[in-house]
C-alpha positions as CSV (number, residue, x, y, z in Angstrom):
1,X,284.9,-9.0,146.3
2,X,282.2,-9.0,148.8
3,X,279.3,-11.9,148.9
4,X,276.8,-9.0,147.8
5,X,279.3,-8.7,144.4
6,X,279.8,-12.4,143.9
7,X,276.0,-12.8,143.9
8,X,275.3,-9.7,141.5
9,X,278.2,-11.6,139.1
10,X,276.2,-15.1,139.3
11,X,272.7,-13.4,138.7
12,X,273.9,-11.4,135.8
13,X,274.9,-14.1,133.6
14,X,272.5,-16.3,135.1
15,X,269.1,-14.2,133.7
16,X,271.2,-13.1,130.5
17,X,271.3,-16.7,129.5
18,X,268.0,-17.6,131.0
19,X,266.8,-14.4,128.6
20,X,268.7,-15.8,125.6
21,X,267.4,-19.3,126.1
22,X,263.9,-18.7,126.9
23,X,263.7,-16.3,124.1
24,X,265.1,-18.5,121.6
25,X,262.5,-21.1,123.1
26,X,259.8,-18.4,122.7
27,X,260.5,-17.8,119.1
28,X,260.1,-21.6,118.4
29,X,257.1,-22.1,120.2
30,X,255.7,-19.1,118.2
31,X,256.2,-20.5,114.7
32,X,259.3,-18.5,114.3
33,X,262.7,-19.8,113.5
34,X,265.6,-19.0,116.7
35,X,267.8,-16.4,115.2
36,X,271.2,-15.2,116.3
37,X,269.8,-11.5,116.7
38,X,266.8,-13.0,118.6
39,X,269.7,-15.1,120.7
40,X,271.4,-11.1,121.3
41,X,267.9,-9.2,121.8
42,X,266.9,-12.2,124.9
43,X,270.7,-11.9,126.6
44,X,270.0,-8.1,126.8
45,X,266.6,-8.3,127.6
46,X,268.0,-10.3,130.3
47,X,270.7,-7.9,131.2
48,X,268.1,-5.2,131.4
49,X,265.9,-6.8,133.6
50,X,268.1,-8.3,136.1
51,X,270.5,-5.0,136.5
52,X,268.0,-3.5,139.7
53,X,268.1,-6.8,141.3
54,X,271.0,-8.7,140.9
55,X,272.9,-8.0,144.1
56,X,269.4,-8.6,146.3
57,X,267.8,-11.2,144.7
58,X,268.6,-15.4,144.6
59,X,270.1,-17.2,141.9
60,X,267.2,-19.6,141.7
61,X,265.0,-15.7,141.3
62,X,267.4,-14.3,138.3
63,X,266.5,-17.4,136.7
64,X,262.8,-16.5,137.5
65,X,263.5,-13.2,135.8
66,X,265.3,-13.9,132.8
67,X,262.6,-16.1,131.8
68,X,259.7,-13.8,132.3
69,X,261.5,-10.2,131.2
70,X,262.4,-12.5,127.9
71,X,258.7,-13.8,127.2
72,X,257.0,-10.8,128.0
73,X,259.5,-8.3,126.1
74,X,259.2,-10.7,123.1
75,X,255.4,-10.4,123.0
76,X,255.5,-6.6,123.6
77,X,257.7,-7.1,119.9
78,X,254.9,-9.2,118.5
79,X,252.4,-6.9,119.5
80,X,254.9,-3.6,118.5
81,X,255.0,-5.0,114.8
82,X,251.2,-4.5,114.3
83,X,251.2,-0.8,114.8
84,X,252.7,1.5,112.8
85,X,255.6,3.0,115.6
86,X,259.1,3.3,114.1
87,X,261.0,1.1,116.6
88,X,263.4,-0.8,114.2
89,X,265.7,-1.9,117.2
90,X,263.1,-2.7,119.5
91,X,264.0,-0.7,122.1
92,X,261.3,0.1,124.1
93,X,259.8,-3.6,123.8
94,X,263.6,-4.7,124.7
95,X,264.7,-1.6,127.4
96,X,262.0,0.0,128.6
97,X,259.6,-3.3,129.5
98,X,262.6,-5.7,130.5
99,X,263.0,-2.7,133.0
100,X,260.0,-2.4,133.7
101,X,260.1,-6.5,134.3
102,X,263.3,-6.2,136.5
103,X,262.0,-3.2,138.7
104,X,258.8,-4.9,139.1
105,X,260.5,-8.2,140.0
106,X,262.9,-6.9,142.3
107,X,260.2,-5.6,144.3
108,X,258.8,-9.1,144.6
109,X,262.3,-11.3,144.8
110,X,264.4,-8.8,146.9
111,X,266.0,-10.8,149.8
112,X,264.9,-10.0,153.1
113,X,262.3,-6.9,151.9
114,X,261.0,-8.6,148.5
115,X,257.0,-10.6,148.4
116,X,258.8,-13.8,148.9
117,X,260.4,-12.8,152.3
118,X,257.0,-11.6,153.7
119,X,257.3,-8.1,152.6
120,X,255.3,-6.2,150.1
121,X,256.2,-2.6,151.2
122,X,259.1,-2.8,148.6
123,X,256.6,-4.4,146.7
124,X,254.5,-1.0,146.4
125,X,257.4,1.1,146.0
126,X,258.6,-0.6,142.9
127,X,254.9,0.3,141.3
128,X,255.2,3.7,142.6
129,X,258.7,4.4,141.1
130,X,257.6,2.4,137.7
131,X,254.4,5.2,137.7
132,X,256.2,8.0,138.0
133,X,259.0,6.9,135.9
134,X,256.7,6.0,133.0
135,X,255.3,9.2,133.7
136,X,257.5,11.6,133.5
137,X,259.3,9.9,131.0
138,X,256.1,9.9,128.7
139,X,255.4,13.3,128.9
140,X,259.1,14.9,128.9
141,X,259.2,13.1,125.6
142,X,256.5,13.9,124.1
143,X,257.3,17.7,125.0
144,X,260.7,17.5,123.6
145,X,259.7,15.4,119.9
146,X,257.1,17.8,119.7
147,X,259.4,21.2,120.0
148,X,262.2,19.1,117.9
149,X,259.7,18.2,115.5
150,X,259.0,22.3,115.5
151,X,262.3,22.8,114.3
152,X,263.7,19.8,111.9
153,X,260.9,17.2,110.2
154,X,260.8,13.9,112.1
155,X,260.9,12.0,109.3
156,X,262.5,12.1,105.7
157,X,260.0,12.2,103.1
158,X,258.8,8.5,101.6
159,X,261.1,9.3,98.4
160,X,264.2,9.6,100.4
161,X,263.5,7.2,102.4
162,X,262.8,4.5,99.4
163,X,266.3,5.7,98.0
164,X,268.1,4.7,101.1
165,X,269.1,7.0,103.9
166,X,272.6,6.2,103.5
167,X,272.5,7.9,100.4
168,X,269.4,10.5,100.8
169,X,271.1,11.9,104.4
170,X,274.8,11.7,104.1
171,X,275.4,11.5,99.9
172,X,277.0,8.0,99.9
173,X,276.3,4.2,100.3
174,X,277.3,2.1,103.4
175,X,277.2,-1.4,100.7
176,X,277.6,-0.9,97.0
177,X,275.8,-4.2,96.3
178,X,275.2,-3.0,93.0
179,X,278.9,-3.9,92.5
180,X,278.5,-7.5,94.2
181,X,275.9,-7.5,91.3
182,X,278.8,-6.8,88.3
């Protein structure tokens, strides 16, 4: 393995535990207890964020990012609970703004081209990609849910849905707890 590689290993695991940590830290600070699915949701936060940078970034900078993807993707949850979108994985609060974080950051960290080094030209081109990316991605999807939603109904009806979609969807039940109940 090359220097480049050894440096993408160290950074990966160094902002995935930096994201699990700071997280964790997050939730407390918050009022909220630290959870083991809060503990998973800031290590692949972390992931997330530092997968554009990690070969072109310092140590000391994953660390950096880890922190701030994990903060700011956990307050894009808080804020994602108050409105009524479906997102019971946090998805685009985890995925799509620790991304967002990581492209943003490498821009500023990235050795020899990054902020930090003098250069903002990458700088710029990490906002340019993020605008078109968010773009396109926006309105592709929006085309698509609204010619799927043309075809099949986007969501079951409340009925259904209060049965259990285990049941409603596929006819059976992933956990019979009414036999833990007997």
């Amino acid at each position: 393995a090359n220097p480049q590689a050894v440096c993408a290993f160290l950074n990966t695991n160094t902002a995935a535990a930096m994201a699990m940590v700071s997280w964790m830290i997050f939730d407390c600070a918050q009022g909220r207890k630290p959870s083991a699915t809060g503990a998973c949701a800031g290590a692949v936060v972390g992931l997330v964020a530092i997968t554009p940078a990690c070969g072109y970034v310092t140590v000391q900078s994953s660390i950096f990012i880890g922190f701030l993807a994990a903060v700011v993707s956990n307050l894009v949850c808080t804020l994602k609970a108050l409105c009524p979108i479906d997102d019971t994985l946090d998805v685009f609060p985890c995925h799509g703004v620790g991304g967002m974080v990581g492209l943003l950051c490498t821009g500023f960290f990235a050795n020899n081209v990054g902020v930090v080094s003098g250069q903002g030209q990458t700088f710029g081109y990490s906002w340019l990609a993020l605008v078109i990316v968010v773009s396109y991605s926006f309105v592709v999807s929006a085309v698509l849910f609204l010619l799927v939603g043309l075809v099949v109904p986007m969501r079951v009806n409340p009925w259904k849905e209060e049965q259990g979609l285990d049941l409603s969807q596929h006819g059976e039940c992933a956990f019979a707890f009414d036999e833990l109940l007997e």
